[in-house]
C-alpha positions in Angstrom: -2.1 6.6 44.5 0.0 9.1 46.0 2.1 8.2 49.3 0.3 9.0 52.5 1.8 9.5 56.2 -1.5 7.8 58.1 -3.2 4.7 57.2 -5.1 4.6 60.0 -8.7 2.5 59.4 -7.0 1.2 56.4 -6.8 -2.3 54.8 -3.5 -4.0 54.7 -2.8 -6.1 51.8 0.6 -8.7 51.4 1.8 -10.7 48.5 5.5 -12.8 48.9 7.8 -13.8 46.2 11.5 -15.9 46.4 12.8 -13.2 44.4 13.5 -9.2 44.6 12.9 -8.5 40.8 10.0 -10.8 41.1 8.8 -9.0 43.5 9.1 -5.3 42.2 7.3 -6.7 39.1 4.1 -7.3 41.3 4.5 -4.5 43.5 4.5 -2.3 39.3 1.2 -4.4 38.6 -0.4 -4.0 41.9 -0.5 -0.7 41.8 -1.1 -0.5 38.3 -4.5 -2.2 38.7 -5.6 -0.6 41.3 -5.6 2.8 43.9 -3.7 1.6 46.6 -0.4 2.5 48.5 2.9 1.0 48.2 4.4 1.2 51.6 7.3 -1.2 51.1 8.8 -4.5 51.2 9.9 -7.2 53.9 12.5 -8.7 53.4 13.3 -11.8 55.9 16.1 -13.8 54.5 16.5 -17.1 52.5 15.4 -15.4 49.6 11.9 -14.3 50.3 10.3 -10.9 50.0 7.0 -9.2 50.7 5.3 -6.8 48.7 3.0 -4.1 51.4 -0.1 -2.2 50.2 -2.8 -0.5 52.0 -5.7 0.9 51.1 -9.7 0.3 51.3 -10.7 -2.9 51.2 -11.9 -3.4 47.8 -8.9 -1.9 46.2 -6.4 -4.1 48.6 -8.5 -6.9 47.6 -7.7 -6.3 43.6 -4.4 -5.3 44.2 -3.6 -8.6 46.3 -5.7 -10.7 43.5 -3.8 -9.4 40.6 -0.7 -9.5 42.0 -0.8 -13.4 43.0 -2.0 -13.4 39.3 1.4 -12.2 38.3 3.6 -14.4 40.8 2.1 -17.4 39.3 3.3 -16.0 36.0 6.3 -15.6 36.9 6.2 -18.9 39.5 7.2 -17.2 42.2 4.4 -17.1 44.2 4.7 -18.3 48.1 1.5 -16.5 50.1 -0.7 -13.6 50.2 -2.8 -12.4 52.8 -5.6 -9.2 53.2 -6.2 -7.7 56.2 -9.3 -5.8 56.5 -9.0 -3.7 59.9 -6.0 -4.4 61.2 -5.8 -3.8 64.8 -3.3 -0.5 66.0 -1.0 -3.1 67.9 -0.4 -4.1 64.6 0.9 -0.4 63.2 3.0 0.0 66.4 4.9 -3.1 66.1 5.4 -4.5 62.3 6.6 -2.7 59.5 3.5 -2.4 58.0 2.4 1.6 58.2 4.0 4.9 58.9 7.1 3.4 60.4 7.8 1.8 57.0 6.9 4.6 54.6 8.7 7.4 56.5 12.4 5.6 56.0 11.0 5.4 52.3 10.1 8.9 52.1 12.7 10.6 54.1 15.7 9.7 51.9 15.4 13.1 49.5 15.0 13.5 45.7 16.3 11.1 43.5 18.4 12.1 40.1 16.9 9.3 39.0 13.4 9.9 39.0 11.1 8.9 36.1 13.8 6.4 34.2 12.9 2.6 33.6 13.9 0.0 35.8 16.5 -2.9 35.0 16.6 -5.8 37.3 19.2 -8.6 37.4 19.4 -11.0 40.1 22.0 -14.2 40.4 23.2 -16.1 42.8 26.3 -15.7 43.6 28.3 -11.9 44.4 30.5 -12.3 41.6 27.9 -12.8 38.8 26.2 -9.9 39.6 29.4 -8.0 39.8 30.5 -9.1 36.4 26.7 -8.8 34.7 26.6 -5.2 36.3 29.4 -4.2 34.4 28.8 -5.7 31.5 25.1 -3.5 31.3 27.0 -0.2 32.0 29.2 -0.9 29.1 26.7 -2.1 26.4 24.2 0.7 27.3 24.1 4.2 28.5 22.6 3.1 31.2 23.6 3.8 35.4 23.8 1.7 37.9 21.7 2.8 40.7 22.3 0.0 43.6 22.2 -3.6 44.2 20.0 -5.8 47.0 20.9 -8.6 49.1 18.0 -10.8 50.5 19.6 -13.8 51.5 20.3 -17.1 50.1 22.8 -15.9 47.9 20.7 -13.8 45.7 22.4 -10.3 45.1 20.2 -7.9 42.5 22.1 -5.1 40.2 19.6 -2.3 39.7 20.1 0.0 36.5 17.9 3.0 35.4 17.8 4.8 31.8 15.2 4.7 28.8 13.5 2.0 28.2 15.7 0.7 24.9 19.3 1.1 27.1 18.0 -0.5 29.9 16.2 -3.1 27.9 19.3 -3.7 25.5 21.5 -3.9 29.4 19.3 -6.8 30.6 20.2 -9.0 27.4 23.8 -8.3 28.0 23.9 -8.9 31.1 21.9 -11.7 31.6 24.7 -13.3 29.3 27.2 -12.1 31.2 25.7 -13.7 34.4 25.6 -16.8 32.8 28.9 -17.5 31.8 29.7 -16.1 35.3 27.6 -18.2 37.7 23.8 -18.4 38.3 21.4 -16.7 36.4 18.2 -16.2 39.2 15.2 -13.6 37.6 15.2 -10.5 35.5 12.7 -7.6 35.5 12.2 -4.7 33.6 9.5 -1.8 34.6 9.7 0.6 31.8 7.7 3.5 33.5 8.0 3.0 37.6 4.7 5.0 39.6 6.2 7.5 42.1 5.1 5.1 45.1 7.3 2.2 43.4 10.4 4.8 42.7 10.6 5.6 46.4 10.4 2.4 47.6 13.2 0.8 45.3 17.1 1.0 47.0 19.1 4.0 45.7 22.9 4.6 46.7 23.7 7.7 48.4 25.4 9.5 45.2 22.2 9.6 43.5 20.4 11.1 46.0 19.8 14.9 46.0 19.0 16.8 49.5 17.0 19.6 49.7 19.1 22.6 50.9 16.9 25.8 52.6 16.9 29.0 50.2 19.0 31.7 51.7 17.9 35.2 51.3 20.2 38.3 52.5 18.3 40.1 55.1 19.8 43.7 53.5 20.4 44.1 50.0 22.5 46.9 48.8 21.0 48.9 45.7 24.0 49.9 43.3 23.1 53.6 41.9 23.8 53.4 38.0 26.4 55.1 36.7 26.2 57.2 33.3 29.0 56.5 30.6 29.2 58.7 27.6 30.2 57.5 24.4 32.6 59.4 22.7 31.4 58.8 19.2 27.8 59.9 19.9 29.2 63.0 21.8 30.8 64.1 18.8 28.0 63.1 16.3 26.0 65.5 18.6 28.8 68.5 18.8 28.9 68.3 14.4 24.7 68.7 14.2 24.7 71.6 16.9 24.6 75.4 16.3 26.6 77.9 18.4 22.4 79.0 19.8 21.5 75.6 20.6 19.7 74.9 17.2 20.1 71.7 15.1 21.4 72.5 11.7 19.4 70.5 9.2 21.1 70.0 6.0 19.6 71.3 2.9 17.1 69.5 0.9 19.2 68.8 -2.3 17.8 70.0 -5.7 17.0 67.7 -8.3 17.0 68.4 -12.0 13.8 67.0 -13.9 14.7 65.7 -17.3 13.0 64.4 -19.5 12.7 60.7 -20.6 14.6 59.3 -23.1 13.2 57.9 -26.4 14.1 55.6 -28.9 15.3 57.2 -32.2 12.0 55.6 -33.8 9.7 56.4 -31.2 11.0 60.4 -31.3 10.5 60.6 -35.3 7.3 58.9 -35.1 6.2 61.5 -31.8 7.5 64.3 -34.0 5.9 63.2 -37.1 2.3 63.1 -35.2 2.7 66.4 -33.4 3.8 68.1 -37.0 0.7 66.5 -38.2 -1.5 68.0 -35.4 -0.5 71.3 -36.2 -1.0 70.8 -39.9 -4.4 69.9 -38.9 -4.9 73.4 -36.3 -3.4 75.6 -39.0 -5.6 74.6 -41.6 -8.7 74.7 -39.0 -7.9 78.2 -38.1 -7.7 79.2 -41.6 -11.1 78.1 -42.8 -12.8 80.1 -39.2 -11.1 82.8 -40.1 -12.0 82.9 -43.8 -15.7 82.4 -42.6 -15.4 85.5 -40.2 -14.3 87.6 -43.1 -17.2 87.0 -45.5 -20.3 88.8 -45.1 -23.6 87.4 -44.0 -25.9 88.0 -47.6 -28.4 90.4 -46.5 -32.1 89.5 -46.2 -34.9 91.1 -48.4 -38.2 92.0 -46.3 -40.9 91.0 -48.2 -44.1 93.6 -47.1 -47.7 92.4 -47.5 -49.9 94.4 -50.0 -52.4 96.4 -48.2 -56.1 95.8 -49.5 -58.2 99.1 -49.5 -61.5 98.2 -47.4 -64.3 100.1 -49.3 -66.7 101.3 -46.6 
């Protein structure tokens, strides 16, 4: 659900954990589950820490259900509590609304926006030292900030990919060991946007938005003409003294003819002599035929019968 600045006439929904990673873990699922708002956490000392949501009732009811759900998974679970109108005394004086979400939103941009989240908590400053360092050097993973919430429990936060941060954890959770206490571990491989503002980030990783500056008068530059001395004298060479372009002359090309094979010429010669053999001889019998005279024709005339009258 995305962040909102009034949650006025809204339901207010709690879930507490004696852990910070435990925590964030059921603050992921919460919101995961359902469309409510993550305004925060409480934190109060000795260890224990308070997941806030708001939202309408059913949703703050789901949310709070599911996430008690996952604190007895993980056996941290202390209380929870839904509040379905709280009273406007209430806003005013806890940390449960704007007052809450504004120091969350009003921190900038983060670098470190859409990366999974590594959590490793011990008890004891120098284990969490020593496991922190031992994550940034098995993984190309950063270290983003750490947590105190009392009772000795420090938490080492580190973002990355899922597989760096992931590969970190096992490292370090080693490495916390051997040092001292070994308290929870958490890993949130894609963070909502409401659970990314709401997590601690050192100041190096945050990015401020600066105003865009825009000159009030801007100076057009006229363009200058540059003539290139090759192309000048390209253009010199192709013009005549009146201002024509002399076109060079199409060149002439000599047909000739084909050339054959020494058996394919005797065998074109041999069939042409032979076609004139043939138009010779042709000729010779029409004009033998011309000179001969037609035989004449003898007219053959009826005898005449005398008719006696």
């Amino acid at each position: 659900m995305s962040r909102r600045e009034d949650f006025t006439d809204m339901a207010l929904g709690l879930v507490s954990a004696q852990s910070f990673p435990a925590i964030v873990g059921i603050a992921d699922h919460m919101l995961k589950s359902s469309g409510v708002t993550l305004v925060g956490y409480e934190k109060i000392g000795g260890g224990h820490c308070t997941a806030i949501v708001r939202g309408n009732v059913a949703d703050v009811r789901l949310a709070v259900q599911e996430g008690a759900e996952r604190a007895e998974q993980f056996g941290q679970k202390l209380s929870t509590l839904v509040v379905p109108r709280p009273m406007p005394n209430l806003e005013v004086v806890l940390p449960i609304g704007n007052r809450l979400a504004q120091l969350a939103t009003g921190r900038g941009h983060s670098k470190l926006s859409n990366q999974a989240v590594g959590l490793l908590e011990t008890r004891g400053f120098p284990a969490m030292v020593g496991a922190a360092d031992a994550m940034l050097k098995a993984a190309d993973v950063v270290l983003a900030a750490y947590e105190t919430i009392g009772a000795g429990l420090c938490t080492a936060i580190v973002r990355g990919s899922v597989a760096n941060v992931a590969m970190a954890l096992d490292v370090g959770m080693v490495e916390a060991e051997r040092i001292g206490e070994l308290h929870a571990v958490m890993l949130v491989p894609r963070p909502l946007d409401d659970l990314d503002q709401t997590l601690p980030l050192a100041s190096c990783w945050i990015e401020e938005m600066q105003p865009l500056k825009i000159p009030l008068a801007v100076k057009e530059t006229q363009k200058e003409t540059i003539a290139l001395p090759e192309l000048t004298q390209e253009m010199k060479e192709l013009t005549v003294p009146n201002g024509d372009r002399a076109l060079p002359e199409p060149a002439q090309i000599e047909a000739k003819p084909p050339e054959m094979e020494p058996q394919r010429l005797e065998q074109s010669l041999t069939e042409s002599l032979s076609v004139e053999t043939e138009g010779d001889s042709s000729i010779a019998s029409s004009d033998a035929a011309m000179a001969t005279p037609p035989p004449k024709r003898t007219q053959h005339h009826p005898r005449r019968r005398d008719r006696r009258h």
